[in-house]
GUSEKE-110009 format. One record per residue: residue in one letter; x, y, z of N, C-alpha, C, O in turn. Coordinates in steps of 0.2 Angstrom, whole numbers, padded with zeros to 4 digits, always signed. Example, Ala and Ser with C-alpha at 12.3 -4.5 7.8 and 13.67 -1.06 7.14 Angstrom:
<pts>
a+0066-0028+0039+0062-0022+0039+0066-0016+0039+0071-0017+0042s+0064-0011+0035+0068-0005+0036+0064+0000+0039+0067+0006+0040
</pts>
This chain:
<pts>
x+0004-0006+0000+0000+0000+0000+0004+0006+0000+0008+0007+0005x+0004+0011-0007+0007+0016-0005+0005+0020+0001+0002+0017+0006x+0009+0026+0001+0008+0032+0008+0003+0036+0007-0001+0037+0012x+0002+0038+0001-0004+0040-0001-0013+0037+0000-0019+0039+0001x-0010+0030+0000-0016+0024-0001-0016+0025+0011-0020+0027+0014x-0012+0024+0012-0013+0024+0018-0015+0031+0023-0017+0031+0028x-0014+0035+0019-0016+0043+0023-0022+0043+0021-0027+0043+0026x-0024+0043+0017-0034+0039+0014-0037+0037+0018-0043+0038+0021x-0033+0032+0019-0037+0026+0025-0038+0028+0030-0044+0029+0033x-0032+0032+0032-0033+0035+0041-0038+0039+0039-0041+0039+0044x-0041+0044+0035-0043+0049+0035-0050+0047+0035-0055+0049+0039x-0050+0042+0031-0057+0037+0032-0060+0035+0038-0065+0037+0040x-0054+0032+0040-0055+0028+0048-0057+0036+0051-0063+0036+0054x-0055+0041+0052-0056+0045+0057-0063+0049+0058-0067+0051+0062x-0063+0050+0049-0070+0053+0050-0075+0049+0052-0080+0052+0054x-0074+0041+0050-0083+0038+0054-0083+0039+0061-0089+0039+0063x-0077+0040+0065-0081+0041+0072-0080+0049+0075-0076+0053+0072x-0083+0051+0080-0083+0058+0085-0076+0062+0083-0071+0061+0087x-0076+0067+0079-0071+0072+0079-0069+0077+0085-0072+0082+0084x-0067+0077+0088-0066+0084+0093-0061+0091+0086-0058+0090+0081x-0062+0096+0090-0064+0103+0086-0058+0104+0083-0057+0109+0080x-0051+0099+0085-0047+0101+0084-0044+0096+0076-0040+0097+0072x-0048+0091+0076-0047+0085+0072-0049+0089+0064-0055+0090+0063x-0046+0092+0060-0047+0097+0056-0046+0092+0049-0040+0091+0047x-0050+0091+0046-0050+0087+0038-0051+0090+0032-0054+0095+0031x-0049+0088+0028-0051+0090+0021-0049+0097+0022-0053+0102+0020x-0042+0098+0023-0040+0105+0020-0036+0105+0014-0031+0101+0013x-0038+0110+0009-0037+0110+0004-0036+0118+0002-0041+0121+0005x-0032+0121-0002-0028+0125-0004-0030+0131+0000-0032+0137-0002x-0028+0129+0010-0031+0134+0014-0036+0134+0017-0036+0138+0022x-0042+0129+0017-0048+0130+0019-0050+0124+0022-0052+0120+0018x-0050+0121+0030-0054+0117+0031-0059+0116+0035-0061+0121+0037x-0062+0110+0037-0068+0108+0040-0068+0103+0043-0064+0099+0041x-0070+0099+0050-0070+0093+0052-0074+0089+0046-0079+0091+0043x-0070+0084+0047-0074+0077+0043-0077+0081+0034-0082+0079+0030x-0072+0086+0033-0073+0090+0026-0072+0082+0018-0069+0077+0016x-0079+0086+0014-0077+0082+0009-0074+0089+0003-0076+0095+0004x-0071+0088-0001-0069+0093-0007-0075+0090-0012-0077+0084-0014x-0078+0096-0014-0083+0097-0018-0084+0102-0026-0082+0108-0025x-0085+0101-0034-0083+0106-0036-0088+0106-0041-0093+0103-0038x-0091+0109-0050-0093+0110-0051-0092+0115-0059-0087+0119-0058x-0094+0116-0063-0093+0120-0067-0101+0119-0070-0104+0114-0071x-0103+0127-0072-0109+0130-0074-0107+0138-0080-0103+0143-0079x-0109+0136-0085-0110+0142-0090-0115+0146-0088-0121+0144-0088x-0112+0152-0087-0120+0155-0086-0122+0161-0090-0119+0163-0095x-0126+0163-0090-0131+0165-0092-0131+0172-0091-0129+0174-0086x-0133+0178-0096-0135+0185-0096-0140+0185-0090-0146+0185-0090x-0137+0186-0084-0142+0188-0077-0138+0184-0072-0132+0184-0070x-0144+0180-0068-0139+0177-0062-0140+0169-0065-0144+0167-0069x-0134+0164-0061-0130+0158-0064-0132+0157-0056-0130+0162-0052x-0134+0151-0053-0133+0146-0046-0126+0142-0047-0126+0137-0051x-0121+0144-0043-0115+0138-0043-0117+0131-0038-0116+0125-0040x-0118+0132-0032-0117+0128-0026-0124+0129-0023-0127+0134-0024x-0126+0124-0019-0129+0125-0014-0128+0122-0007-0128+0116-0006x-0128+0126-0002-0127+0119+0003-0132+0118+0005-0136+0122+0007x-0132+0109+0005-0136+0103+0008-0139+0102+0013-0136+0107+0016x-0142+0101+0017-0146+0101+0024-0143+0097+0027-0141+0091+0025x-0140+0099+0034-0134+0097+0037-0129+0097+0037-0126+0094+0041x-0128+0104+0032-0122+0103+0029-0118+0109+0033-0122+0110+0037x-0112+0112+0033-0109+0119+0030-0104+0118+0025-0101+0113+0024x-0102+0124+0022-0097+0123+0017-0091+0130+0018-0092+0135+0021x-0086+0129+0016-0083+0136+0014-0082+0136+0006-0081+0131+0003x-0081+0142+0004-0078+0140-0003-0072+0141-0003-0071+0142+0003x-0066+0140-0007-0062+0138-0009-0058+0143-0014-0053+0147-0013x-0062+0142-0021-0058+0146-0029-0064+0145-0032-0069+0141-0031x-0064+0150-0036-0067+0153-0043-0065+0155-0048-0064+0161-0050x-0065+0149-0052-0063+0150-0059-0065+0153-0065-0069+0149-0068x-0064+0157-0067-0068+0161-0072-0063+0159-0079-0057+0159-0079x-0067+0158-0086-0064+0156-0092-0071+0159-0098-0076+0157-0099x-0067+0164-0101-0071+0166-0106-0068+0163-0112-0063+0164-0114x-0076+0160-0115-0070+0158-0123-0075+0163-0129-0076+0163-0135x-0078+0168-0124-0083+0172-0130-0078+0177-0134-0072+0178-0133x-0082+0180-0138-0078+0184-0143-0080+0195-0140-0079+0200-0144x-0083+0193-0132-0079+0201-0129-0080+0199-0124-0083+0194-0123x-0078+0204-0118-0077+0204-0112-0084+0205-0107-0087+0210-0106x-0085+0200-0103-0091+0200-0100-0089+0200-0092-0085+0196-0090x-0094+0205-0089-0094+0207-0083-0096+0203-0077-0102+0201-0078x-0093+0201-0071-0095+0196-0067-0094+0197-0061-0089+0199-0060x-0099+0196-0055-0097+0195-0048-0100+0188-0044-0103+0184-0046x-0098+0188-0039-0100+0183-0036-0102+0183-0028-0098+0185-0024x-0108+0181-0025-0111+0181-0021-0114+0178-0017-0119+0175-0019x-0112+0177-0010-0117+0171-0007-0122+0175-0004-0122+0181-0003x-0128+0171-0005-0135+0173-0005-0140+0169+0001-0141+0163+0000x-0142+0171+0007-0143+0170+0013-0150+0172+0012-0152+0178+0011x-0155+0167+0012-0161+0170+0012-0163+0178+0007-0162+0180+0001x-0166+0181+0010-0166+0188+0005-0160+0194+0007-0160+0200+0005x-0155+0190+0010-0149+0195+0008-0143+0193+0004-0143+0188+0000x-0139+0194+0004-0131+0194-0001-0125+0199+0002-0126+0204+0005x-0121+0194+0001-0114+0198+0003-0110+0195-0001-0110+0189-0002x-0105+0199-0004-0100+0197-0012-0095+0192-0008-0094+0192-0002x-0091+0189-0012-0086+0186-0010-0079+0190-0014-0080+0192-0020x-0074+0191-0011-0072+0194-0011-0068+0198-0018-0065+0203-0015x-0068+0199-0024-0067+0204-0029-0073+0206-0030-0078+0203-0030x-0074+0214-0032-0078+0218-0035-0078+0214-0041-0073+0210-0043x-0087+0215-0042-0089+0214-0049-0084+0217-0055-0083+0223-0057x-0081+0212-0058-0076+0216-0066-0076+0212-0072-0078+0206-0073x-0074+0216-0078-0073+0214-0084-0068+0206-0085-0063+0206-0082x-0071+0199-0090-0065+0196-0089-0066+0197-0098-0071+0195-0101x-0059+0201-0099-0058+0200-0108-0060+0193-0112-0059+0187-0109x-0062+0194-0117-0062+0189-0121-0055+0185-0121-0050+0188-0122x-0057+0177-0120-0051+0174-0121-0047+0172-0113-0043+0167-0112x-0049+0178-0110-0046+0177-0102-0048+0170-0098-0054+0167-0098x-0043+0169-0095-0047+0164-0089-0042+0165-0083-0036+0165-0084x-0044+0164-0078-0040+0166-0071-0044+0165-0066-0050+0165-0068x-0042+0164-0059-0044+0161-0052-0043+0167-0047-0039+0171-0046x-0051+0165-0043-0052+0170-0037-0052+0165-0033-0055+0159-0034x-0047+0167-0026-0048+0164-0019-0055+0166-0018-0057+0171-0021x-0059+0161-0013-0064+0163-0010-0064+0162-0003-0069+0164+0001x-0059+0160-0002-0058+0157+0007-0055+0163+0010-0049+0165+0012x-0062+0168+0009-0058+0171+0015-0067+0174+0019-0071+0178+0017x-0068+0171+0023-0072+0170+0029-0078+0169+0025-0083+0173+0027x-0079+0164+0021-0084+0161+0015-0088+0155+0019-0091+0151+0016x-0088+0155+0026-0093+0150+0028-0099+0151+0025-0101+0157+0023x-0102+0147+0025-0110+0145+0021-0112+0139+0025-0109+0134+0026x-0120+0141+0028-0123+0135+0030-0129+0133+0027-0130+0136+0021x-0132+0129+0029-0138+0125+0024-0140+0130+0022-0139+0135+0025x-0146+0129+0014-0147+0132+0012-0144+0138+0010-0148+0140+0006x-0139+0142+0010-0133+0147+0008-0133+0144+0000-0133+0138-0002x-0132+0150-0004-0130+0148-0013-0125+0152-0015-0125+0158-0014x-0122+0150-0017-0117+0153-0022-0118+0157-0030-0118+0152-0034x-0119+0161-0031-0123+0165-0036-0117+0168-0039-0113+0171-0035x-0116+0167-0046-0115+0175-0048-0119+0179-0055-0122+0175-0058x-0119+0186-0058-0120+0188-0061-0116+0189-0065-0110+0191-0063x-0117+0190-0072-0117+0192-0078-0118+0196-0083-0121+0193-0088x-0116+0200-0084-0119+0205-0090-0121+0200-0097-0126+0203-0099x-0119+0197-0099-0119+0193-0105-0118+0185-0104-0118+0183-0099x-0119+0181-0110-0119+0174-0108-0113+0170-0112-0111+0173-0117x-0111+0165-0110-0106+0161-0109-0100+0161-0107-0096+0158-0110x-0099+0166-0101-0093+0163-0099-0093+0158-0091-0097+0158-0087x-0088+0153-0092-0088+0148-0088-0086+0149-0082-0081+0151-0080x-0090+0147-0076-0089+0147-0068-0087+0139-0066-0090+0134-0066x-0080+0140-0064-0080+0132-0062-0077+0133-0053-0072+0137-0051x-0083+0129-0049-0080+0132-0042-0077+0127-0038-0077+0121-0040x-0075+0129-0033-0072+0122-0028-0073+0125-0021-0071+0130-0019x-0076+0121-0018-0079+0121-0009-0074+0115-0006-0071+0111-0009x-0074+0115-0001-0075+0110+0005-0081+0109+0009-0082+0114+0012x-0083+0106+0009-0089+0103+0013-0091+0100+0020-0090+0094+0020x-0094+0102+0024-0093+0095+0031-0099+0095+0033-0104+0098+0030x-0098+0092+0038-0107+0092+0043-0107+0098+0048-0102+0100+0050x-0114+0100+0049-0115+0103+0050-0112+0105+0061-0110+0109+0064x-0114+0099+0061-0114+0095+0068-0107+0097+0071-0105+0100+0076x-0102+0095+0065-0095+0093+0069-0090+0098+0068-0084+0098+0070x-0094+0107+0065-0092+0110+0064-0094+0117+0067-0093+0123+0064x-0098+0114+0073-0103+0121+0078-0099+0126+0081-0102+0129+0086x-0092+0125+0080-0086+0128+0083-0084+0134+0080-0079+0138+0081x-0089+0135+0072-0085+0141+0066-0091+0145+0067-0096+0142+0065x-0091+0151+0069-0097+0154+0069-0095+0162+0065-0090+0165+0066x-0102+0163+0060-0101+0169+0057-0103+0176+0059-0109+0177+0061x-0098+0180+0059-0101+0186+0062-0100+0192+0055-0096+0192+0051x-0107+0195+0055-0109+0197+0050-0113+0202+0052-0114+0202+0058x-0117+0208+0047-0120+0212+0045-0123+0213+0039-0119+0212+0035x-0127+0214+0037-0131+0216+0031-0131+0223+0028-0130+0226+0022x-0134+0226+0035-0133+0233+0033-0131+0237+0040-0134+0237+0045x-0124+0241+0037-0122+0240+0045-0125+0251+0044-0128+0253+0039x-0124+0254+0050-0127+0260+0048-0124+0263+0053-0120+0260+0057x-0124+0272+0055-0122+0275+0061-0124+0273+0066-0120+0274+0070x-0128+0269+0069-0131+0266+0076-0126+0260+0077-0127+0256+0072x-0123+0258+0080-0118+0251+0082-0122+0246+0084-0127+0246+0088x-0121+0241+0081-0122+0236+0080-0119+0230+0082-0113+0229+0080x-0122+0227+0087-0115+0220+0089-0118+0215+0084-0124+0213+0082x-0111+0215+0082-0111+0205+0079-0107+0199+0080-0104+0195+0075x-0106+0198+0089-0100+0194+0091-0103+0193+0096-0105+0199+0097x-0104+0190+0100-0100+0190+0106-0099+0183+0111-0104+0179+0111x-0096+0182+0113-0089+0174+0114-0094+0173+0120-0096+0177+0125x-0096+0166+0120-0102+0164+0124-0096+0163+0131-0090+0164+0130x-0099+0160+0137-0099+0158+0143-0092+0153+0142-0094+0149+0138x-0087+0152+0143-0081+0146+0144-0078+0149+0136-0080+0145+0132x-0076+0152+0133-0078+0150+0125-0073+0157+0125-0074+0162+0129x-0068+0158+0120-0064+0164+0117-0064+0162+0111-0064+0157+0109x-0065+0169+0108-0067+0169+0102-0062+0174+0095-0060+0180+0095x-0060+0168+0090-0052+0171+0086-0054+0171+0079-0056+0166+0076x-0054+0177+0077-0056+0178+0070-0051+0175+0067-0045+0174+0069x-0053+0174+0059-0048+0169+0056-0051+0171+0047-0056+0172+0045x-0045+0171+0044-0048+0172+0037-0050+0165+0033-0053+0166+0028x-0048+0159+0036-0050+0152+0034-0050+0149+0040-0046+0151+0044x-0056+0142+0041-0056+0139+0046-0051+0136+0048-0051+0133+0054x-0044+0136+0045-0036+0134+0047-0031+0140+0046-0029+0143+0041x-0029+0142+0051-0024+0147+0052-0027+0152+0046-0033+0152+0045x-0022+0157+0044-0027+0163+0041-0023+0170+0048-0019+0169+0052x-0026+0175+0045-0025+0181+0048-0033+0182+0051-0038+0179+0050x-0031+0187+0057-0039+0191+0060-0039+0197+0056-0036+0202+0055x-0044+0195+0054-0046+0199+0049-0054+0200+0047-0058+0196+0045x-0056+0207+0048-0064+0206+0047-0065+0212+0043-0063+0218+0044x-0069+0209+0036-0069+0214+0030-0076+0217+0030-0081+0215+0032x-0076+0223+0027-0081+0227+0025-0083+0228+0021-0077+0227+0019x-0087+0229+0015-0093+0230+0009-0099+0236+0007-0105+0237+0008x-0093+0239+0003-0098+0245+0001-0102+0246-0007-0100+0248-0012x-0107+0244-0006-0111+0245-0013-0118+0250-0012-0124+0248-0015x-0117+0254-0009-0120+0261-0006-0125+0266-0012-0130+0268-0013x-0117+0266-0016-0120+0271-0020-0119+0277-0021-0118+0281-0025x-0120+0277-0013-0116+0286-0012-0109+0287-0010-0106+0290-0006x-0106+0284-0014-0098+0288-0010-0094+0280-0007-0096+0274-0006x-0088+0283-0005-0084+0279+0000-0090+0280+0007-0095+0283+0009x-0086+0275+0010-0089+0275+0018-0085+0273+0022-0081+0268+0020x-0084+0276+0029-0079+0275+0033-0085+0269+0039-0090+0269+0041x-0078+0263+0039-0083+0258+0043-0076+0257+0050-0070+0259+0050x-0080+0254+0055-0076+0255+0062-0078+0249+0065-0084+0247+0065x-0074+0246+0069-0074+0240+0073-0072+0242+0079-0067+0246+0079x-0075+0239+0087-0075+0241+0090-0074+0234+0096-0080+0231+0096x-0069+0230+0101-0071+0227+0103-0074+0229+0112-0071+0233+0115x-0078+0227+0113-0079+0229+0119-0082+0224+0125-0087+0220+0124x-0079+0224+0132-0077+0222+0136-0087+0220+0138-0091+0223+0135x-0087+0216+0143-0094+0215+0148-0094+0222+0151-0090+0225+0153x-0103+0223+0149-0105+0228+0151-0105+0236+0151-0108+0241+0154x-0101+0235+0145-0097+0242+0144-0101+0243+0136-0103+0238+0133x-0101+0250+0133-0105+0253+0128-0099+0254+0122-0093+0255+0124x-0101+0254+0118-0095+0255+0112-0095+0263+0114-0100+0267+0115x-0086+0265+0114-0084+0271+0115-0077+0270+0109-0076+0265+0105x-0072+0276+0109-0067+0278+0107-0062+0275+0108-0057+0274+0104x-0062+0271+0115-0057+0266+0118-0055+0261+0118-0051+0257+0120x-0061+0259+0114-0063+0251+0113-0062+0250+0104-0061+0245+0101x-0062+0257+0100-0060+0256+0094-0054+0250+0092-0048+0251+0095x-0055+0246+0089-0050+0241+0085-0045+0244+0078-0039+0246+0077x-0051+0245+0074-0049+0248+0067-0053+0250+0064-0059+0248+0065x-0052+0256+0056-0057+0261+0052-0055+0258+0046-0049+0256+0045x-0060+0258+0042-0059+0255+0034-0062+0261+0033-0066+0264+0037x-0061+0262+0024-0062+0268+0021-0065+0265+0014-0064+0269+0009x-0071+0257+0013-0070+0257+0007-0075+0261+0001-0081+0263+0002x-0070+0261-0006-0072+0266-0009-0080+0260-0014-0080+0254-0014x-0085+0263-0016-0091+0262-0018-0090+0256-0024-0085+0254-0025x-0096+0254-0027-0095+0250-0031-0095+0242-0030-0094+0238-0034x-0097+0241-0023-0095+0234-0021-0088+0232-0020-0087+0226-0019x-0083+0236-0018-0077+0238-0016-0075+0238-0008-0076+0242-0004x-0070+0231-0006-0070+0231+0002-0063+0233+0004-0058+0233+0001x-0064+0233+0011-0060+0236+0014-0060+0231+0021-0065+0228+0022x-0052+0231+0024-0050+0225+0031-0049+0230+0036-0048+0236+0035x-0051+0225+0041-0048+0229+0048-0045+0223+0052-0048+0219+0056x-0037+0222+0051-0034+0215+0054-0033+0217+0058-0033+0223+0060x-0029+0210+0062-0026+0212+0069-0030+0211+0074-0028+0211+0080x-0036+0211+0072-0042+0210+0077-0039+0204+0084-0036+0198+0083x-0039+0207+0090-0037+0203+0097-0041+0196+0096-0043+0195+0090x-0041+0193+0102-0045+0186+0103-0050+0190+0108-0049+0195+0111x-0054+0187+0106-0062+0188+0109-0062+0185+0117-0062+0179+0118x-0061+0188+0123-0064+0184+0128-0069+0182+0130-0072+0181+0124x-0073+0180+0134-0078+0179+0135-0084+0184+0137-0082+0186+0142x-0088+0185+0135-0094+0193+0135-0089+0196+0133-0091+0202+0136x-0083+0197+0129-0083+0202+0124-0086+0201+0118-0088+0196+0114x-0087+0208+0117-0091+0206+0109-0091+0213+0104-0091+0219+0105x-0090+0207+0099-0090+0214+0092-0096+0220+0090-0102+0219+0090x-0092+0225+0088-0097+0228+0088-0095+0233+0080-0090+0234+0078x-0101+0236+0076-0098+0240+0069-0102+0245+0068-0108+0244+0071x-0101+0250+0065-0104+0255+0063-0101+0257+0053-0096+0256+0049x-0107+0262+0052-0103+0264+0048-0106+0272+0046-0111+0274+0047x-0100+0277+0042-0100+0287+0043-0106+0287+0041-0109+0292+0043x-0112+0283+0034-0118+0284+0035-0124+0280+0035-0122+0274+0036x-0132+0281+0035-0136+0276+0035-0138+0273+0027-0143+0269+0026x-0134+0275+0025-0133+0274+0016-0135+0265+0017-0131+0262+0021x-0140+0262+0014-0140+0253+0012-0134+0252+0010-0130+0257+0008x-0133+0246+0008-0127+0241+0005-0120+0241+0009-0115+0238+0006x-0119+0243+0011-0113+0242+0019-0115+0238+0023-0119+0239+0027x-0111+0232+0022-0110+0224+0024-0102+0222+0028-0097+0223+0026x-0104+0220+0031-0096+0216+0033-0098+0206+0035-0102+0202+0035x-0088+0207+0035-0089+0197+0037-0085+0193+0040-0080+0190+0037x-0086+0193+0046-0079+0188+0047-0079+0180+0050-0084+0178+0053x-0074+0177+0049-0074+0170+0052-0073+0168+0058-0066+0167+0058x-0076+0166+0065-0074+0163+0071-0073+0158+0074-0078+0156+0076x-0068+0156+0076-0067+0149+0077-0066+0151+0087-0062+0155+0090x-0071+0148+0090-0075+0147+0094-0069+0141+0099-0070+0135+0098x-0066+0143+0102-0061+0138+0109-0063+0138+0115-0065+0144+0118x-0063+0131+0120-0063+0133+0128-0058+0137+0128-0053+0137+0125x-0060+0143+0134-0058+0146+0137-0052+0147+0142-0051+0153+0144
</pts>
């Protein structure tokens, strides 16, 4: 039995029984999961919106890459978007032109958890250029340790989107394995740049100046901006966001992996 044939087997063997949070499988170019399977897909899509993935009941997933390949004769416009009941948050490049002829690869692993039901969409100005995607996949159950902290529409009034339960510290991550803290922003406003602010704050205390993390500045258009460096979360601390107007489409996202304390 090669070495290969044998790291298979154990990988087999491990995932049929009880994984503890640290038992981390199926990582691939960056991105893993307990008891992850690698999952992928290619769809031509269509003038409007294209479904790539969906995840399955029981499922979560992270994405992985997004391959875009134009074999048209001009340049067609694309983004890409996970779709959460009636809202959406882009994955990371601004909606852009791929020349005719072109083809090239987007990371998606960067705080791309998806749970059941979650789809992977993108749009197109024109029809035929090709989407070929790649996720990792696990259960839902043996991965209650990633949790997403998010906003939809964030606004001048602060908003908590974190906070680290009872026994439990909480470390922002740009993929479920190693990664940067890093928690990004999303401006498709309309009006202008927007300045966005993260704030970590202690039990009991109100977001003030003190407790500022970091300010992103991103510019309009579906165009994001980070705020790394983010501490570990202790226990009843919790995140908190704002942003300079009440302007819609100002979104953020980060990935948290969830440790006793």
């Amino acid at each position: 039995m090669s070495l290969l044939q044998k790291q298979l087997a154990w990988l087999r063997s491990v995932s049929r029984r009880k994984l503890g949070n640290r038992d981390v499988l199926g990582i691939i170019s960056g991105a893993g999961l307990v008891g992850a399977q690698p999952k992928g897909g290619r769809v031509i899509g269509v003038n409007g919106t294209s479904d790539l993935y969906t995840v399955p009941p029981g499922k979560v997933a992270v994405g992985v890459a997004w391959f875009r390949n134009n074999p048209t004769g001009g340049p067609i416009t694309t983004g890409l978007n996970i779709i959460t009941g009636a809202n959406s948050i882009r994955v990371n490049a601004s909606p852009a032109a791929i020349g005719a002829g072109v083809a090239n690869n987007i990371s998606m692993a960067v705080g791309t958890l998806m749970s059941a039901g979650d789809i992977l969409r993108v749009t197109d100005d024109a029809a035929g250029l090709a989407h070929t995607w790649s996720v990792v996949e696990g259960p839902a159950d043996l991965n209650s340790f990633f949790k997403l902290a998010r906003s939809f529409e964030i606004t001048t009034v602060a908003e908590k989107i974190y906070e680290a339960p009872a026994g439990k510290i909480g470390i922002l991550t740009t993929t479920p394995i190693g990664g940067s803290n890093t928690l990004t922003f999303f401006n498709n406003s309309g009006t202008g740049a927007k300045t966005c602010s993260l704030y970590l704050v202690p039990p009991g205390q109100s977001v003030a100046a003190e407790y500022l993390i970091g300010t992103t500045s991103p510019a309009d258009n579906g165009n994001g901006g980070a705020v790394s460096g983010v501490p570990h979360i202790p226990t009843g601390y919790s995140l908190w966001v704002t942003s300079s107007s009440n302007d819609a489409g100002v979104k953020c996202r980060a990935l948290i992996a969830e440790y006793d304390a």
